[in-house]
C-alpha positions in Angstrom: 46.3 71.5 -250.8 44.7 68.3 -250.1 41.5 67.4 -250.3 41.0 65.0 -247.2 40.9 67.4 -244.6 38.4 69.3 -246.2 36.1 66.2 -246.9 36.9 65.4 -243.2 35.5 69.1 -242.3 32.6 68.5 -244.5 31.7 65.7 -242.6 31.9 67.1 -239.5 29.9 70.1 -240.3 27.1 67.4 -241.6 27.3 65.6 -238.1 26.9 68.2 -236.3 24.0 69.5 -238.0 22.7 66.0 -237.4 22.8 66.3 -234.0 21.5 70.1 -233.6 18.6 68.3 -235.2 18.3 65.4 -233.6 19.6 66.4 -229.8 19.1 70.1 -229.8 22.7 70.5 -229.8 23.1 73.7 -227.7 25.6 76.9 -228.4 28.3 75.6 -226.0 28.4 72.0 -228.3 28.1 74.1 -231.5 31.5 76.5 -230.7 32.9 73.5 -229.3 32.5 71.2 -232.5 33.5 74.6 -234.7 36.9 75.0 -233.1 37.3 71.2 -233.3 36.2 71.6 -236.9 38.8 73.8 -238.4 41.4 72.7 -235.8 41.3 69.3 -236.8 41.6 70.4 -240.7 44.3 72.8 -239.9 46.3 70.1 -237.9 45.9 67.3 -240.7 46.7 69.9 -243.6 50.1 70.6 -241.9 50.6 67.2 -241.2 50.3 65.7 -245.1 52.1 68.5 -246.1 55.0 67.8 -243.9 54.5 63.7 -243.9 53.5 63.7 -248.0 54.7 66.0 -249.9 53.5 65.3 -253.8 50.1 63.3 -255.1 50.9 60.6 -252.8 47.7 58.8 -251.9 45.6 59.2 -248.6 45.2 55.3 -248.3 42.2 53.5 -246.9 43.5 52.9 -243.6 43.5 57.0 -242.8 40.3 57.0 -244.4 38.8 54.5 -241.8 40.5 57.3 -238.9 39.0 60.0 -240.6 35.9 59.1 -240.0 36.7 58.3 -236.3 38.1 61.5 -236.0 34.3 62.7 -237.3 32.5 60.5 -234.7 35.4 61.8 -232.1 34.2 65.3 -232.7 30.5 64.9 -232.4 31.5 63.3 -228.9 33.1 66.4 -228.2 30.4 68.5 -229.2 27.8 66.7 -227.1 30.4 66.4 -224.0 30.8 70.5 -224.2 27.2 71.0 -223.8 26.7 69.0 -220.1 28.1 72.2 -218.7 24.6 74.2 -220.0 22.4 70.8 -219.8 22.9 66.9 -219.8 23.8 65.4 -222.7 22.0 63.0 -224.9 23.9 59.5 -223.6 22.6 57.3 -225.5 23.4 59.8 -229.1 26.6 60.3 -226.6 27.2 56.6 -226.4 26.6 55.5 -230.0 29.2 57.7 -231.3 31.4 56.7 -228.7 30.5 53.2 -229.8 31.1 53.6 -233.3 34.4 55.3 -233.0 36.0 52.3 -230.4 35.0 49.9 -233.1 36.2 51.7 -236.1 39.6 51.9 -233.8 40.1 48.2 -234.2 39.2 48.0 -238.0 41.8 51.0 -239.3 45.0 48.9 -238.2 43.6 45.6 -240.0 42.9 47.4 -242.8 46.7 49.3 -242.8 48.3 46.0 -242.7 46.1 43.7 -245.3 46.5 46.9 -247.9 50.2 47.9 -247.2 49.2 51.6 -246.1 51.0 51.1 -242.6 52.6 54.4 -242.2 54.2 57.0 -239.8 51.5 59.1 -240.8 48.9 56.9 -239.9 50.3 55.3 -236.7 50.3 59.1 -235.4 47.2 60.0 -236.9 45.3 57.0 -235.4 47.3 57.8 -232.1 46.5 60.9 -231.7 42.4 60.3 -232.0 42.6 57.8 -229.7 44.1 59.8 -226.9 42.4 62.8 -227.4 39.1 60.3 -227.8 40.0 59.2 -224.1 40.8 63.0 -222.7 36.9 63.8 -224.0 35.5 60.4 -222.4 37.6 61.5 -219.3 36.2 64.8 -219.0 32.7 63.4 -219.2 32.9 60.6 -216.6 34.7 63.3 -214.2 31.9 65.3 -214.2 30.0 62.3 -212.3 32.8 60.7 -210.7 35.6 63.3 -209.8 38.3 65.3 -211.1 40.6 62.4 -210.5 39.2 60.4 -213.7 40.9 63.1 -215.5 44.1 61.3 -215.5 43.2 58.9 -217.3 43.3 61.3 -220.7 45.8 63.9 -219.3 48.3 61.2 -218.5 49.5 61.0 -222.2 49.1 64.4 -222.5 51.7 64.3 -219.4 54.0 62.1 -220.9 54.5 63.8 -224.1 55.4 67.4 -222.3 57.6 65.3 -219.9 59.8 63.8 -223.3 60.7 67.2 -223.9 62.5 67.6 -221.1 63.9 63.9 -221.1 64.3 62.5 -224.8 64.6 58.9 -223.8 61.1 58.9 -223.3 60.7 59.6 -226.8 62.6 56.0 -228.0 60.8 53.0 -229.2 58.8 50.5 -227.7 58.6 46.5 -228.3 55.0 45.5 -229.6 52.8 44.7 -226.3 49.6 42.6 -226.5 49.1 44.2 -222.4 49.5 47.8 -224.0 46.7 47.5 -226.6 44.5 45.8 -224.4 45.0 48.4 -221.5 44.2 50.9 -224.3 41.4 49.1 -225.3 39.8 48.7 -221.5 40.2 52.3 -220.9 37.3 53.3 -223.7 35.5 50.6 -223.1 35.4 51.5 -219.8 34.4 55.2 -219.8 31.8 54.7 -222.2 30.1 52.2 -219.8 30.8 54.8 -217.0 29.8 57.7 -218.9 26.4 56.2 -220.0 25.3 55.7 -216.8 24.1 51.6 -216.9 26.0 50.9 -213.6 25.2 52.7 -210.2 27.5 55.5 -209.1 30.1 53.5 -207.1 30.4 50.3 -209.0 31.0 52.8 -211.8 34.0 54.7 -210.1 35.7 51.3 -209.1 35.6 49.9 -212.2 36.9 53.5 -213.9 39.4 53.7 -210.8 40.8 49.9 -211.8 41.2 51.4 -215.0 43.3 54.2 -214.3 45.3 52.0 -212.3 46.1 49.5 -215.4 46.7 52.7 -217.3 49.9 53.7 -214.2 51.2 50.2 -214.7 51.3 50.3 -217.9 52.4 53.8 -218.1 55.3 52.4 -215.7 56.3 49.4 -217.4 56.8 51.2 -220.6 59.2 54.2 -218.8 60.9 51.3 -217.0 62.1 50.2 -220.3 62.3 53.3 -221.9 64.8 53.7 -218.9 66.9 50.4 -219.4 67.5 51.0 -222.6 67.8 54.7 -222.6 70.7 55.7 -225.5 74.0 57.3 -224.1 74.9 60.8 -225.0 72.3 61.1 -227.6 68.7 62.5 -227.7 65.8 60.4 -229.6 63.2 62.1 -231.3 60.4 59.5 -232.5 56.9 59.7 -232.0 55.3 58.7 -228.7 54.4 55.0 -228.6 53.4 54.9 -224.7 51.6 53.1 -222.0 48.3 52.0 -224.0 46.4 55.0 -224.8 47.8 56.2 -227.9 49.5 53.5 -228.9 50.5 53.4 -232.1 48.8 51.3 -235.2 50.7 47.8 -235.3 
C-alpha cells in the first residue's frame, strides 16, 4: 500500500473542511468532494501498483500534481453545489487559479530532477482534462450546454481509440498543443468568474472551443498519416491540448 494516496485523501478531506467553513459548502459539494475523495485514492492506488511495483519513490514532480489534484477537487466540490445555490467565485477562482499555475511548475520540476515518467505524464494528464470537464460544466451553466465540449471532447477521443487504435499512437512535441491547452483554463476561469459581460464571455469561450477542434484535428490528421499497418497501438493518449502529456 502506498502512502501517497492516502496523504492525498487527507488533504482533500482538510480542504474541504476548509471550505464548509469558510463558504458554507453545502450537502451537494460535500457528496460530491467524498466520491471525488475516495475515487481519486482508489484510482492512484491501482495506478502505482500497476506503474511501480516495489519501494520505488513517488518523486517531486507527482507531488506537485498531487496537490493540483487537491485544488482540482475543491473546484469540484464548489462547482456541484451551483445546482442548490451559486458558488463562492472568487473561493471558486482561486483554486482554479492555483491549480493552472501549479500545472506549469510539475513538468519543470519532472525534467530538472529526472522524475519524467509514464506515470506522471498520465497522472498530470488526466487532472488536467478532468480540471477542464469541471470548468466546462460551470461556464455551461451561464453560457450553454455547448461549452461542454470543451471537456467532453477528450473524454470523446479516448472512447473513440477504442474502436480505432491509431488514435492511440504517438504525437510529435507541439508548442500550439500546450498553448491551446493552456488558453482553454485560462479561459474558463475568466468566463466562469464572471469579470466579462455575458456575450463577450461566450465569444471568447466559443474561440476557444474552436482552437481546441483545430487542434483536436491537426493531431487526428497525423495520427491518420502515420497510422501503422496491420497492427494496433496501445499508448497513452497524448491529444489535441487538453491533456497533453508532461514534456
Amino acid at each position: 500500500m502506498r502512502l501517497e494516496p492516502a496523504l492525498g485523501a487527507a488533504a482533500q478531506l482538510v480542504l474541504l473542511l476548509l471550505l464548509g467553513t469558510v463558504t458554507g459548502l453545502g450537502p451537494a459539494g460535500w457528496l460530491t468532494g467524498l466520491v471525488f475523495t475516495v475515487a481519486t485514492w482508489g484510482v492512484l492506488t491501482r495506478a502505482l501498483f500497476r506503474s511501480w511495483p516495489g519501494p520505488l519513490p513517488f518523486g517531486p514532480a507527482n507531488a506537485v500534481t498531487l496537490a493540483r489534484t487537491t485544488l482540482v477537487g475543491g473546484v469540484t466540490a464548489l462547482v456541484a453545489d451551483v445546482f442548490t445555490g451559486r458558488p463562492p467565485v472568487a473561493a471558486l477562482a482561486a483554486l482554479t487559479a492555483v491549480a493552472l499555475v501549479l500545472d506549469a511548475v510539475d513538468g519543470r520540476v519532472a525534467r530538472r530532477t529526472g522524475t519524467a515518467s509514464p506515470f506522471g505524464a498520465r497522472f498530470d494528464m488526466e487532472v488536467d482534462a478532468f480540471l477542464i470537464l469541471v470548468l466546462s460544466v460551470q461556464v455551461a451553466l451561464e453560457a450553454g450546454a455547448w461549452v461542454l465540449a470543451i471537456g467532453a471532447m477528450r473524454y470523446v477521443f479516448v472512447a473513440a481509440a477504442r474502436v480505432l487504435p491509431w488514435l492511440d499512437g504517438p504525437l510529435p512535441p507541439s508548442m500550439a498543443r500546450k498553448t491551446v491547452a493552456a488558453v482553454q483554463g485560462v479561459v474558463l476561469l475568466v468566463a466562469g468568474a464572471g469579470v466579462l459581460p455575458r456575450v463577450p464571455a461566450s465569444t471568447v469561450v466559443a474561440a476557444a472551443l474552436a482552437l481546441l477542434v483545430w487542434s483536436f484535428a491537426r493531431d487526428v490528421r497525423w495520427l491518420w498519416r502515420v497510422r501503422p499497418a496491420g497492427r494496433a497501438v496501445r499508448r497513452p493518449v497524448r491529444l489535441g491540448g487538453v491533456g497533453a502529456s508532461r514534456t
